[in-house]
C-alpha positions as CSV (number, residue, x, y, z in Angstrom):
1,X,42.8,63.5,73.8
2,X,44.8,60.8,75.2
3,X,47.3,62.3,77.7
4,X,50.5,60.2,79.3
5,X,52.8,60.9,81.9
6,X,56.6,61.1,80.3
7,X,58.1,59.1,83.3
8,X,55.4,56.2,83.2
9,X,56.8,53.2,80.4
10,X,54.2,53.1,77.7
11,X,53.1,49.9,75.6
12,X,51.4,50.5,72.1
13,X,48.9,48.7,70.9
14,X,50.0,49.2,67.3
15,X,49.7,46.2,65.0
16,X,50.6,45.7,61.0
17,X,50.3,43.2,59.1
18,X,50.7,42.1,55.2
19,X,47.7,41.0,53.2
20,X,46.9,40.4,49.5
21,X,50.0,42.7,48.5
22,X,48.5,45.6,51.0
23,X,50.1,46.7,53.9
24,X,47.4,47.4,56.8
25,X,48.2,49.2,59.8
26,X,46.4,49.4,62.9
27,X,47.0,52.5,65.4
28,X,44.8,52.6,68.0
29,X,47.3,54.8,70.1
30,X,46.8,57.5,67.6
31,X,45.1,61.1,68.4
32,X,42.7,59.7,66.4
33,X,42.4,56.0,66.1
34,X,42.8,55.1,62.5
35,X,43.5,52.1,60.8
36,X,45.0,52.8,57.6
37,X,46.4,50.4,54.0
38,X,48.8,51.0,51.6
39,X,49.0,48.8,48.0
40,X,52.7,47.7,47.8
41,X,52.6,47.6,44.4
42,X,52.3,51.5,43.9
43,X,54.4,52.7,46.4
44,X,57.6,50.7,45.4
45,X,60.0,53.5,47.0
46,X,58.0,55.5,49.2
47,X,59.4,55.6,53.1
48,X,57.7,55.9,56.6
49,X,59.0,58.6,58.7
50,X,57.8,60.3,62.2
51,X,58.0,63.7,62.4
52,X,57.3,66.2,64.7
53,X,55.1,69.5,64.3
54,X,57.2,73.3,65.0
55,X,56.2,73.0,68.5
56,X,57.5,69.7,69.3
57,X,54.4,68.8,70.6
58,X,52.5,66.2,68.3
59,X,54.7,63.4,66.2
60,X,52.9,62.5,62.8
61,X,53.8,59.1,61.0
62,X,53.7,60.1,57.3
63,X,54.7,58.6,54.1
64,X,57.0,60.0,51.9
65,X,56.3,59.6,48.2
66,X,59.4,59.2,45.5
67,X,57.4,62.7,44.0
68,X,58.1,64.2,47.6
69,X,54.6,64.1,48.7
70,X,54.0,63.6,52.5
71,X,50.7,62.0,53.0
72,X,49.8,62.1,57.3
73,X,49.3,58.5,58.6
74,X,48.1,59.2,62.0
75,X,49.4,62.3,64.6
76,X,50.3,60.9,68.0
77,X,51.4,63.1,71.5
78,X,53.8,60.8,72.6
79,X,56.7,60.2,70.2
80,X,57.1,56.7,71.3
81,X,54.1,55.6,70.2
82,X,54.5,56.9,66.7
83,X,57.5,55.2,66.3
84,X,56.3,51.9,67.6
85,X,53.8,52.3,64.9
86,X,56.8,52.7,62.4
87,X,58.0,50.1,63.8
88,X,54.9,47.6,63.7
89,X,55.4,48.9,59.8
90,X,58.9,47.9,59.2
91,X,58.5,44.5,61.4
92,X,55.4,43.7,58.9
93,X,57.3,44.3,55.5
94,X,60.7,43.0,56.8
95,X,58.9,39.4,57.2
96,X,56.4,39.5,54.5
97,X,56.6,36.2,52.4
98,X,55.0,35.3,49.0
99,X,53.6,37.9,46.2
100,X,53.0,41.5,46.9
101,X,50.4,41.3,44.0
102,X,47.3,39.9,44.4
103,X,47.3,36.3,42.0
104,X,44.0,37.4,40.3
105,X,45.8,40.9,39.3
106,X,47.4,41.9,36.4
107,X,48.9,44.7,34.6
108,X,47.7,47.5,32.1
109,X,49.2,45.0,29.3
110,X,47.2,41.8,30.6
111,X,50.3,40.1,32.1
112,X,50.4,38.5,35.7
113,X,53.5,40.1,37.3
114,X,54.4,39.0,41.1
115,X,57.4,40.4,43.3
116,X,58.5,37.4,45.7
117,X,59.8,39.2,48.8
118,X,61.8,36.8,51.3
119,X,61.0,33.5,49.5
120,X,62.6,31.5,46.8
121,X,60.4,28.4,45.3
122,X,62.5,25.6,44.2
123,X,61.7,23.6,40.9
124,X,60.9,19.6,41.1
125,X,63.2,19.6,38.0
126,X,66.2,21.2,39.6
127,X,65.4,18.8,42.9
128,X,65.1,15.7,40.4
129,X,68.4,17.1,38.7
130,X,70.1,17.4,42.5
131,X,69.7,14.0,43.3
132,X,70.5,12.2,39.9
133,X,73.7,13.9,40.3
134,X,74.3,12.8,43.7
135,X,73.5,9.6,42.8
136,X,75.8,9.1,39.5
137,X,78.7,10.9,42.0
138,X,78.5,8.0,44.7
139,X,78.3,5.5,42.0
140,X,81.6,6.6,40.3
141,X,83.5,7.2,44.0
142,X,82.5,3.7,44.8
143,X,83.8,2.4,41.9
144,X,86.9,4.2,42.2
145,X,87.4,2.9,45.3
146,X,86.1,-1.0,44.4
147,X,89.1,-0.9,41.2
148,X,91.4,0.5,43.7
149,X,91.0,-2.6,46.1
150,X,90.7,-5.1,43.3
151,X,94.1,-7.5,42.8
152,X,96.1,-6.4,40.1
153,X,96.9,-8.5,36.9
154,X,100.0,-8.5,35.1
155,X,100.1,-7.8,31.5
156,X,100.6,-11.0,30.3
157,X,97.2,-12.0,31.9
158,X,98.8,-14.7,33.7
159,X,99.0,-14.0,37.9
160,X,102.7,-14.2,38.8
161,X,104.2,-16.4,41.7
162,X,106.3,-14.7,44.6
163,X,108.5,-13.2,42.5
164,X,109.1,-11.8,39.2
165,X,109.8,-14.6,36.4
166,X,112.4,-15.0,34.3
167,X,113.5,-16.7,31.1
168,X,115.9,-19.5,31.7
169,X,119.4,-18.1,31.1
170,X,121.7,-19.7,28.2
171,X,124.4,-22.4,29.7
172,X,127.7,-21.0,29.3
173,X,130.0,-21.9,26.2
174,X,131.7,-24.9,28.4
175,X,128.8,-26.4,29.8
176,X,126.5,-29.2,28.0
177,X,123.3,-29.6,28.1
178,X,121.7,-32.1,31.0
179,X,125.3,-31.7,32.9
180,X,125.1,-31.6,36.4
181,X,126.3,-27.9,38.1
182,X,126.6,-26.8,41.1
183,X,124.3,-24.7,42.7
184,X,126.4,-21.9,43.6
185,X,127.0,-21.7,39.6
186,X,123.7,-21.9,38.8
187,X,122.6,-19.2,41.1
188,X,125.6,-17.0,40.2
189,X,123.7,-17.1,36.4
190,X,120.9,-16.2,37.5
């Protein structure tokens, strides 16, 4: 038996890692050693607790089935060490990437089912998709802005000069036509 003193600061050795859908867990710090897996597909809701015996004296990491079975992990003394084994658990699923199911198994029907945890892939359509957009949407704001800058014609088709034009006005009743007038008159017409 592995005794510690309380008052000294104690480092675990306890490790856990993710592979092929199983969680594996290594205690070495453990009353008795074990390293110990669990298949993440069959325990979809099942929890990791430490508890401690009616004396207080030995702290077990178990697993808590959704049935309510408690299956014992590993007893440790020292109730840090048992929860820095929970810990190396939760640190191992929280940053698990890819399939929890092996690829090469399947289900009782014969279909391939996968849980992605942490990961999302992206399709090459939905990239190819992205980037047509954004191409068609810089091509219409840079002709928006090209028509905007453009000269304007008038709706005759014919570009006006400094000023708007106007149809010659009528002489008045007394005048001729090809008589001289003044050019206060004639600008007074106008």
């Amino acid at each position: 038996m592995l005794k510690k003193n309380k008052n000294s600061k104690q480092s675990s050795n306890a490790s856990a890692r993710i592979v092929d859908g199983k969680l594996i867990l290594s205690l070495p710090d453990a009353e008795t050693p074990v390293v110990w897996q669990m298949d993440l597909t069959q325990s979809k809701a099942s929890a990791l607790e430490v508890r401690k015996d009616d004396e207080g004296k030995i702290f077990t990491l178990t697993l808590k089935t959704p049935k309510g079975d408690l299956v014992e992990i590993a007893p440790f003394i020292s109730k840090e060490y048992a929860v820095e084994g929970l810990m190396a658990a939760s640190s191992a699923l929280g940053n698990a990437h890819g399939a929890i199911r092996a690829p090469n198994e399947s289900v009782a029907d014969g279909a391939s089912v996968s849980y992605n945890i942490g990961q999302k892939k992206k399709s090459g359509l939905g990239k190819k998709l992205l980037i047509i957009f954004g191409v068609i949407f810089t091509l219409v704001i840079l002709l928006m802005l090209w028509s905007a800058t453009a000269p304007k014609l008038p709706a005759s088709g014919y570009p006006q000069q400094y000023g708007a034009a106007s149809a010659p006005s009528a002489p008045p009743a007394n005048q001729r036509i090809g008589e001289a007038v003044s050019a206060d008159d004639f600008l007074g017409r106008q």
